[in-house]
TORDREN-191128 format. One record per residue (C-alpha): x negated, y negated, z negated; residue in three letters; residue number from 0. Coordinates in steps of 0.02 Angstrom, whole numbers. Example, Ala and Ser with C-alpha at 12.3 -4.5 7.8 and 13.67 -1.06 7.14 Angstrom:
<sites>
{u = -615&v = 225&w = -390&res = ALA&n = 0}
{u = -684&v = 53&w = -357&res = SER&n = 1}
</sites>
This chain:
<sites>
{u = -584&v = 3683&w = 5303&res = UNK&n = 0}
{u = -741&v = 3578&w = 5318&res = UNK&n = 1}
{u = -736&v = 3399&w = 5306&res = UNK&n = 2}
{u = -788&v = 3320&w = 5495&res = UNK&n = 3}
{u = -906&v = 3174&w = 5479&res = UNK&n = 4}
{u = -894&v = 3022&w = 5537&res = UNK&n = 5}
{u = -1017&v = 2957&w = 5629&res = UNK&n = 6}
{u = -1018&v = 2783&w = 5582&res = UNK&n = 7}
{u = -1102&v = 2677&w = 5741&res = UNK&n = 8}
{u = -1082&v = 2512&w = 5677&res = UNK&n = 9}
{u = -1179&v = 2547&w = 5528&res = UNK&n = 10}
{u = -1320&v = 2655&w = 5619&res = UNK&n = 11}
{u = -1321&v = 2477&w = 5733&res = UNK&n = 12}
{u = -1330&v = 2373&w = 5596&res = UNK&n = 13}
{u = -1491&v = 2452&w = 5534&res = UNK&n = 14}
{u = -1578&v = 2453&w = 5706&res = UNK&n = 15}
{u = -1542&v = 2267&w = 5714&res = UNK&n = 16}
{u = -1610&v = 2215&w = 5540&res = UNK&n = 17}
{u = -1764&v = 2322&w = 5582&res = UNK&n = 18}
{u = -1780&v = 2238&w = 5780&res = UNK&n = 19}
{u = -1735&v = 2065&w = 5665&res = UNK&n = 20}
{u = -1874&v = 2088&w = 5548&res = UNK&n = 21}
{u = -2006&v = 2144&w = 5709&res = UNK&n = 22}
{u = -1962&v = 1988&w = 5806&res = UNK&n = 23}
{u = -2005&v = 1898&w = 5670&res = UNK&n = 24}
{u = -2174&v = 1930&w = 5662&res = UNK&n = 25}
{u = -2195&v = 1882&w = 5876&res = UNK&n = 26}
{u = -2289&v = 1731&w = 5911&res = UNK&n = 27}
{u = -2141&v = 1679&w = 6008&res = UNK&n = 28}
{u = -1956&v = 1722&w = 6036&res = UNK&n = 29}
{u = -1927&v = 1860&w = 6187&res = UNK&n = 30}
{u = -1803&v = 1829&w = 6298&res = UNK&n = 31}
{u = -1655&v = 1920&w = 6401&res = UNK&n = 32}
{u = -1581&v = 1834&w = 6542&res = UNK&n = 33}
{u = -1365&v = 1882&w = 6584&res = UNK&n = 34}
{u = -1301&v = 1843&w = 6731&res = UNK&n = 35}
{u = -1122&v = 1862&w = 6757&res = UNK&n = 36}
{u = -1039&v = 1841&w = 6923&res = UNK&n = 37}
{u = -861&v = 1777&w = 6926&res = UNK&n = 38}
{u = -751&v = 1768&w = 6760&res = UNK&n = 39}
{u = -693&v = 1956&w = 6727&res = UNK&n = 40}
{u = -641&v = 1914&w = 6542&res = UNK&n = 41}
{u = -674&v = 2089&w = 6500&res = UNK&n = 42}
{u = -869&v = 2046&w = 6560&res = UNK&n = 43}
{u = -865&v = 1872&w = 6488&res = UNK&n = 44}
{u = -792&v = 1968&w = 6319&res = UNK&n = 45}
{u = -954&v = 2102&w = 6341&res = UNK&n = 46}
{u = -1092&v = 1966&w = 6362&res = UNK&n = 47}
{u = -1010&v = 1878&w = 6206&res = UNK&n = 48}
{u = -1052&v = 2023&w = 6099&res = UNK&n = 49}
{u = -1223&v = 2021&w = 6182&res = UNK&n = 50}
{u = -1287&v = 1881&w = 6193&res = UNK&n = 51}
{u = -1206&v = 1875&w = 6014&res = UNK&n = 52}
{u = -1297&v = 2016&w = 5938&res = UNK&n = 53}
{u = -1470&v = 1967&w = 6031&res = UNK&n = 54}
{u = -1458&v = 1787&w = 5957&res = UNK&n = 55}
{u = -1443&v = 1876&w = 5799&res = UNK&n = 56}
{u = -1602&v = 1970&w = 5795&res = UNK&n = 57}
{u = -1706&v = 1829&w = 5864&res = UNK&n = 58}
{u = -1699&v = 1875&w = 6046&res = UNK&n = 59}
{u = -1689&v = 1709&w = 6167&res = UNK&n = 60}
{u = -1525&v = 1701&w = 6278&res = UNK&n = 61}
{u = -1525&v = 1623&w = 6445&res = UNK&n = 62}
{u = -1336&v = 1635&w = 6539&res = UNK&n = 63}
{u = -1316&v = 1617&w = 6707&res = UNK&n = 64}
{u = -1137&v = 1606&w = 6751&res = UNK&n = 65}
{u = -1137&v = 1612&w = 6920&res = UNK&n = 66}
{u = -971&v = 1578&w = 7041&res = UNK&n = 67}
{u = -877&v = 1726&w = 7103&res = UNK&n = 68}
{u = -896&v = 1664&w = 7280&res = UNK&n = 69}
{u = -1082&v = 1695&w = 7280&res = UNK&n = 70}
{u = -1129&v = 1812&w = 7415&res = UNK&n = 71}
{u = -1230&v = 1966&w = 7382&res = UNK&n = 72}
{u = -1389&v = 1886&w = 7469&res = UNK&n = 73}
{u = -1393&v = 1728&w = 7361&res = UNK&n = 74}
{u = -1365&v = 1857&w = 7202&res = UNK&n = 75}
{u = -1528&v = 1961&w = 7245&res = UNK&n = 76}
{u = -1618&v = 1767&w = 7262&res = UNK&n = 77}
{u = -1573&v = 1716&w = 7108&res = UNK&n = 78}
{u = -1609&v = 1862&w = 7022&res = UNK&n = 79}
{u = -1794&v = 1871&w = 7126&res = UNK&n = 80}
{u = -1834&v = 1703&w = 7038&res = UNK&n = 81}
{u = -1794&v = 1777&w = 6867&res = UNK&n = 82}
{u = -1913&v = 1920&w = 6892&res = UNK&n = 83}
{u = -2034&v = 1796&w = 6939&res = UNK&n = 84}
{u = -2001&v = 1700&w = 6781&res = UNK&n = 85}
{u = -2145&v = 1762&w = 6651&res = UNK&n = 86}
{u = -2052&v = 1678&w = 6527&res = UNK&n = 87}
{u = -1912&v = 1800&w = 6538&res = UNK&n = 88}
{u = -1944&v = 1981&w = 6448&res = UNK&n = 89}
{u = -1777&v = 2063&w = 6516&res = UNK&n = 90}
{u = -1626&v = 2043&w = 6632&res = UNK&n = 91}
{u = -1458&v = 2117&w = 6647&res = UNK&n = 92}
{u = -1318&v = 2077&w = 6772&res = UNK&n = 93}
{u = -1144&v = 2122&w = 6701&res = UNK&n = 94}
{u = -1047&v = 2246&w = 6796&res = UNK&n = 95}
{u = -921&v = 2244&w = 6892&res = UNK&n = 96}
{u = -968&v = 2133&w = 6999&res = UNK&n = 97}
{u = -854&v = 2045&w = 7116&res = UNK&n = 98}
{u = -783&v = 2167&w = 7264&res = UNK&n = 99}
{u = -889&v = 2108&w = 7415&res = UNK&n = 100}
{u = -1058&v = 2140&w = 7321&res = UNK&n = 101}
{u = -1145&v = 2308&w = 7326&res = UNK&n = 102}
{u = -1200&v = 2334&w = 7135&res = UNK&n = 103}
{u = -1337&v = 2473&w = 7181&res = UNK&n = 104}
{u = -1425&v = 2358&w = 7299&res = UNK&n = 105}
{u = -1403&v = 2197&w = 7172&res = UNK&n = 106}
{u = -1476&v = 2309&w = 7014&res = UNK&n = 107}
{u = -1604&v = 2373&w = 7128&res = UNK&n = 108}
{u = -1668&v = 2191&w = 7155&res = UNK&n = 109}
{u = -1718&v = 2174&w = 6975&res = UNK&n = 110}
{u = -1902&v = 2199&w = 6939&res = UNK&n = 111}
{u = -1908&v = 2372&w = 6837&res = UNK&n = 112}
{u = -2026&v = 2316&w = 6716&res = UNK&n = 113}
{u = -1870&v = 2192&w = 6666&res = UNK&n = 114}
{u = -1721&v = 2299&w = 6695&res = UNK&n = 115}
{u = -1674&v = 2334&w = 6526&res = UNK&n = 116}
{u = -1514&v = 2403&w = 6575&res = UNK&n = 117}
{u = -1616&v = 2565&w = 6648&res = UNK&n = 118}
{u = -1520&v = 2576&w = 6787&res = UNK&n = 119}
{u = -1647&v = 2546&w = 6941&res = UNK&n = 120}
{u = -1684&v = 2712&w = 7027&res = UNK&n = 121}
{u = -1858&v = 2676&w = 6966&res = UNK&n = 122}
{u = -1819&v = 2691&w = 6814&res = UNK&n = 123}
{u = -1696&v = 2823&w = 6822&res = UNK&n = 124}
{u = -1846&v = 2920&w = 6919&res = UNK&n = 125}
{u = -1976&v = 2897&w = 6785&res = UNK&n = 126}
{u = -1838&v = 2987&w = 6677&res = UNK&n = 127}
{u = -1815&v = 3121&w = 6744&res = UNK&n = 128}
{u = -1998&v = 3134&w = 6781&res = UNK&n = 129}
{u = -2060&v = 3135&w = 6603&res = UNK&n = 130}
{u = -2142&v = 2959&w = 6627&res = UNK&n = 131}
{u = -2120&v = 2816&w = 6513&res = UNK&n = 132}
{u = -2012&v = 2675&w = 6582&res = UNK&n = 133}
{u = -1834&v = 2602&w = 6526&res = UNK&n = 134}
{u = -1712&v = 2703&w = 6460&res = UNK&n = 135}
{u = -1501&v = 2669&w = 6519&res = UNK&n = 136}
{u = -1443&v = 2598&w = 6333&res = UNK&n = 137}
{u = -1319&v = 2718&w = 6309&res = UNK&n = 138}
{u = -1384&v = 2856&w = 6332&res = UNK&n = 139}
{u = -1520&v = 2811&w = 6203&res = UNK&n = 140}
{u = -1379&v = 2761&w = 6095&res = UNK&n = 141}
{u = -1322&v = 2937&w = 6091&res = UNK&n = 142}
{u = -1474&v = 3016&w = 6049&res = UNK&n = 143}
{u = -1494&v = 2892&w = 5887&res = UNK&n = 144}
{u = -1306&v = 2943&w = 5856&res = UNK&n = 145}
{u = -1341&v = 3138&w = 5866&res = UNK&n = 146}
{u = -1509&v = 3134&w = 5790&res = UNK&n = 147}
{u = -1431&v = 3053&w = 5631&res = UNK&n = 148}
{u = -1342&v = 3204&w = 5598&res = UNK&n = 149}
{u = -1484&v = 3362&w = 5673&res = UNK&n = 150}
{u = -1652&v = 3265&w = 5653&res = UNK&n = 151}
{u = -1737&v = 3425&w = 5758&res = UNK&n = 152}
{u = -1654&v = 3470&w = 5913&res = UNK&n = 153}
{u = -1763&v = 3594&w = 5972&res = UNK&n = 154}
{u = -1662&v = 3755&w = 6021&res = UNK&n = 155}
{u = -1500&v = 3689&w = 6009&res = UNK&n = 156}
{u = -1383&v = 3711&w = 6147&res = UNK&n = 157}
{u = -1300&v = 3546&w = 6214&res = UNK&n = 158}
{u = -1167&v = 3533&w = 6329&res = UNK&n = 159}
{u = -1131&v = 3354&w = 6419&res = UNK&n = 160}
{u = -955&v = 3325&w = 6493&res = UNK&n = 161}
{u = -978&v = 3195&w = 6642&res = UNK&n = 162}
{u = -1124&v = 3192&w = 6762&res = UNK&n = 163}
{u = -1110&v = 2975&w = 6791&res = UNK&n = 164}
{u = -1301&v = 2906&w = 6807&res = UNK&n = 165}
{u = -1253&v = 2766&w = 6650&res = UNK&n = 166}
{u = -1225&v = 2919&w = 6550&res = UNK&n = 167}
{u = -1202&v = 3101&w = 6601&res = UNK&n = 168}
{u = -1356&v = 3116&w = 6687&res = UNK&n = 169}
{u = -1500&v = 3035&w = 6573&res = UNK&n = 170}
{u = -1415&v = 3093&w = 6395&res = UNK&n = 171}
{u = -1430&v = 3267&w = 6481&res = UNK&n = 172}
{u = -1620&v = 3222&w = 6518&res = UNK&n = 173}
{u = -1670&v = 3159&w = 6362&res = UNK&n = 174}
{u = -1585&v = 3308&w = 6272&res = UNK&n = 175}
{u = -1663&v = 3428&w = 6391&res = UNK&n = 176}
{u = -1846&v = 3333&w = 6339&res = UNK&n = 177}
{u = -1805&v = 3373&w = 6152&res = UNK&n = 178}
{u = -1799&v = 3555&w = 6192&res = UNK&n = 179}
{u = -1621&v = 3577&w = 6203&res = UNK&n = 180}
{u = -1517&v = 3706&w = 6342&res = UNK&n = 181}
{u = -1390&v = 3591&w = 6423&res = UNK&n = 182}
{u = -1235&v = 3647&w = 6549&res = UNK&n = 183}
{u = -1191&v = 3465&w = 6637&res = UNK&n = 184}
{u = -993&v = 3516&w = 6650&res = UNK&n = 185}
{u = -890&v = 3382&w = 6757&res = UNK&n = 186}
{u = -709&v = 3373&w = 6843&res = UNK&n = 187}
{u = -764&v = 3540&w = 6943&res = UNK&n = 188}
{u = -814&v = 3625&w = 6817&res = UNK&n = 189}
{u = -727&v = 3806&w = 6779&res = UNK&n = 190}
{u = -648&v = 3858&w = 6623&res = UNK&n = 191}
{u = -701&v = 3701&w = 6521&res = UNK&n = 192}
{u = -649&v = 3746&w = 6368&res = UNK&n = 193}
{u = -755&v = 3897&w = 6384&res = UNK&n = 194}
{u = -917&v = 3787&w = 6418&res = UNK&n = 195}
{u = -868&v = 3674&w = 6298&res = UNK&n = 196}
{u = -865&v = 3800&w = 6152&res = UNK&n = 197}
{u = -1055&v = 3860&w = 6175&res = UNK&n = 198}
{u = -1106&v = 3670&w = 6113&res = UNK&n = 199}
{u = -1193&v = 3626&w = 5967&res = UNK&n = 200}
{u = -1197&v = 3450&w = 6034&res = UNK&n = 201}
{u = -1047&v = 3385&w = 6135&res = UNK&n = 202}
{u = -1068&v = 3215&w = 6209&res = UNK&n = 203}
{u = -900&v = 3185&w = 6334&res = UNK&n = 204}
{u = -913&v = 3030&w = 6466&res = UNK&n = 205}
{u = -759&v = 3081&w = 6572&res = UNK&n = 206}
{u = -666&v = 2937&w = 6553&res = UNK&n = 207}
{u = -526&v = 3069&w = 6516&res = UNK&n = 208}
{u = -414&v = 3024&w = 6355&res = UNK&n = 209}
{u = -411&v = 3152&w = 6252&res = UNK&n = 210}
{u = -483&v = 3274&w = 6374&res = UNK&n = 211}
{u = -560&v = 3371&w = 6231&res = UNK&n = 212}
{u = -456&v = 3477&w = 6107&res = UNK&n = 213}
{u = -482&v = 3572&w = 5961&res = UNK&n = 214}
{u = -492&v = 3732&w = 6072&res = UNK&n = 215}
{u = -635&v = 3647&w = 6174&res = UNK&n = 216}
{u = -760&v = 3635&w = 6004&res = UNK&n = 217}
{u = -881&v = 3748&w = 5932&res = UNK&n = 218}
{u = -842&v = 3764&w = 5743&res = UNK&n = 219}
{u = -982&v = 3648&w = 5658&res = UNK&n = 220}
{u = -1005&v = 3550&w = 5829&res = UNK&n = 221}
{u = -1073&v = 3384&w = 5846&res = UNK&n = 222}
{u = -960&v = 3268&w = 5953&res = UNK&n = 223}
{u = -1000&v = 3134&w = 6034&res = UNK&n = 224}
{u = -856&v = 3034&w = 6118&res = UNK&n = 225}
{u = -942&v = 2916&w = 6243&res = UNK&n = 226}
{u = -745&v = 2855&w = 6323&res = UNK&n = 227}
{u = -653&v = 2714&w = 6306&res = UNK&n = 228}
{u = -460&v = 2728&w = 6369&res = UNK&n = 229}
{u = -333&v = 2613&w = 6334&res = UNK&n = 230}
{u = -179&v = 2695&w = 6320&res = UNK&n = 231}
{u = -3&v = 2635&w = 6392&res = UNK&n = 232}
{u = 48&v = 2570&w = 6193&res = UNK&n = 233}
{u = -122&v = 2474&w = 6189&res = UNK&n = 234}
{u = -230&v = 2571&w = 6086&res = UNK&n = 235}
{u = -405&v = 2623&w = 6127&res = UNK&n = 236}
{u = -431&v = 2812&w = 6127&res = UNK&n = 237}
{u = -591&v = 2900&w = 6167&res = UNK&n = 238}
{u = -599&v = 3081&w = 6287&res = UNK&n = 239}
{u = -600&v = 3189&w = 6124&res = UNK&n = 240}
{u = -430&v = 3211&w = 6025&res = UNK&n = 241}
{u = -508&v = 3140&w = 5858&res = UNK&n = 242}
{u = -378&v = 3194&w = 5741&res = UNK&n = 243}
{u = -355&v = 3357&w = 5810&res = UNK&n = 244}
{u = -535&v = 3426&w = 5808&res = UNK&n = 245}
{u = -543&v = 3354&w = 5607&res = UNK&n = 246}
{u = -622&v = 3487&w = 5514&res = UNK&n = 247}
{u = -689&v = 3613&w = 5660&res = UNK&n = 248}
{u = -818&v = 3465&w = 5721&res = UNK&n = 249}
{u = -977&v = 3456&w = 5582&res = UNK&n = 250}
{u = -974&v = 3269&w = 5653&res = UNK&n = 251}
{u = -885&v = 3153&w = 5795&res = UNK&n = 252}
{u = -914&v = 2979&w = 5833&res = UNK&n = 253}
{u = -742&v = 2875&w = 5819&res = UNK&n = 254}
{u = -690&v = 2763&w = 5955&res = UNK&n = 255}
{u = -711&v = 2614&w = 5937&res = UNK&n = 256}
{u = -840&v = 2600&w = 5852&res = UNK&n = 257}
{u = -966&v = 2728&w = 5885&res = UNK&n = 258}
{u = -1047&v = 2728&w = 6059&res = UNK&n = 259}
{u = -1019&v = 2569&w = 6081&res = UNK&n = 260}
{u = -1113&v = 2465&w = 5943&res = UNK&n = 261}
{u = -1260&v = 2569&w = 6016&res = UNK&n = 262}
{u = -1268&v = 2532&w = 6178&res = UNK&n = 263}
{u = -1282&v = 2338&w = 6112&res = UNK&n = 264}
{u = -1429&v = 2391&w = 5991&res = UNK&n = 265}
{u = -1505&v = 2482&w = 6125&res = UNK&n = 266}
{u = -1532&v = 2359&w = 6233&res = UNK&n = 267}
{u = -1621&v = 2237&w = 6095&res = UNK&n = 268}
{u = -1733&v = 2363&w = 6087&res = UNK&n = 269}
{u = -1765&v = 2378&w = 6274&res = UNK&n = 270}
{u = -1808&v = 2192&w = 6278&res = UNK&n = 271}
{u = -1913&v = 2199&w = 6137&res = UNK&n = 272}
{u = -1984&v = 2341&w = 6195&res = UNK&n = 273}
{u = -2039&v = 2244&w = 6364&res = UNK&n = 274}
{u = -2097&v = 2084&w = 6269&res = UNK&n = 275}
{u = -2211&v = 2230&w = 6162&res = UNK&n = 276}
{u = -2262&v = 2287&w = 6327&res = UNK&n = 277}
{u = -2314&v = 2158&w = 6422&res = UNK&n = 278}
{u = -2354&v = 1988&w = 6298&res = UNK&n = 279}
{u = -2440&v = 2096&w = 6177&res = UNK&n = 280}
{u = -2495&v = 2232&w = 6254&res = UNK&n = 281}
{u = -2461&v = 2353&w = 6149&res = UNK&n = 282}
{u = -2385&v = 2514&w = 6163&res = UNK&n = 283}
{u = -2168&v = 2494&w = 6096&res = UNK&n = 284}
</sites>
């Protein structure tokens, strides 16, 4: 039996941060990321921790905007209109969920693209699956470091992605497709999953499933990536692959936590200093 590697996220994080740490260094000034959260979610207010955390860490500027949950979706798009205007801030994010009575498609639509470092404006989504540079969704890019860690040249390979959400499914099967892989985008619908499942090379699951994959799902010498976070009803946090049980048929799997996650944070350093590359130095990121 062949020993399954573990993908080790927090380290692969680690690296891209010392090396975004090191490039900020050498800016004439800081770049900046503005959060806004709406309302006090603790599970957002724990997220924006970790981010603004992590961005303080490299160099990166931090401006919060904690904004009441009472707010109504009009005085949202305002506020975040004056940020875009704001050339002193490189990036902005607005921490989802939002509150109930605000439409989160037409509130991350209002942010400029050119700052949306999230990737989630249409624009940006569009220039994706266009082939045209723009801002990438963080973790889907966060998969692609993950999987390229292990097969440096993906050219040929076949890839199968389990979800078909446009924060993951979609763009990780778009960027794998532009590295000149076959993908199947397999979903709740799908037929015979296990079937589909076993033709990958490269798995990357985003069902939000626990345990959804088994060890009959996975190619022997597969790549996994496990993109879900579950909490199950003892507490623990479980991703949509069975980890133990596909130990030593996977060639690799990302553990949960600790995998996906870390780089998804990293990610989105380096879509802010890719924008303050971009636009206050004009250079090419």
């Amino acid at each position: 039996m062949t020993k399954t590697k573990i993908i080790d996220g927090k380290a692969l994080s680690q690296k891209i941060r010392e090396e975004l740490k090191a490039k900020v260094a050498s800016f004439p000034s800081a770049p900046c990321m503005a959060v806004v959260l709406v309302g006090d979610n603790p599970a957002s207010q724990i997220y924006v921790h970790h981010k603004m955390k992590a961005a303080e860490e490299v160099g990166i500027q931090v401006k919060l905007f904690s904004l009441a949950p009472v707010l109504t979706e009009d005085a949202l798009i305002d506020f975040i209109r004056n940020l875009n205007a704001d050339d002193n801030i490189d990036g902005i994010i607005v921490q989802l969920p939002l509150p109930k009575h605000m439409d989160s498609y037409r509130v991350v639509e209002s942010i400029d693209p050119d700052k949306d470092i999230d990737g989630l404006c249409s624009q940006n989504l569009g220039k994706l699956f266009t082939g045209r540079p723009g801002l990438v969704p963080c973790t889907p890019l966060g998969c692609m470091a993950l999987i390229k860690s292990v097969i440096p040249k993906l050219d040929g390979k076949r890839a199968v992605i389990v979800g078909r959400s446009c924060l993951v499914g979609k763009p990780v099967g778009q960027l794998l497709l532009e590295e000149q892989c076959t993908i199947t985008q397999a979903h709740s619908h799908t037929k015979d999953l296990e079937s589909v499942c076993k033709e990958a090379d490269i798995l990357v699951v985003a069902a939000g499933k626990p345990n959804l994959i088994q060890k009959n799902h996975v190619k022997k010498g597969a790549v996994i990536i496990d993109v879900g976070i579950n909490r199950t009803e003892d507490g623990h946090i479980v991703g949509d692959v069975d980890f133990i049980g596909v130990q030593g048929v996977a060639r690799a799997i990302t553990p949960v936590p600790g995998g996906v996650g870390p780089m998804t944070v990293a990610m989105l350093l380096s879509n802010v200093v890719k924008v303050y590359v971009q636009k206050k130095l004009g250079q090419k990121a």
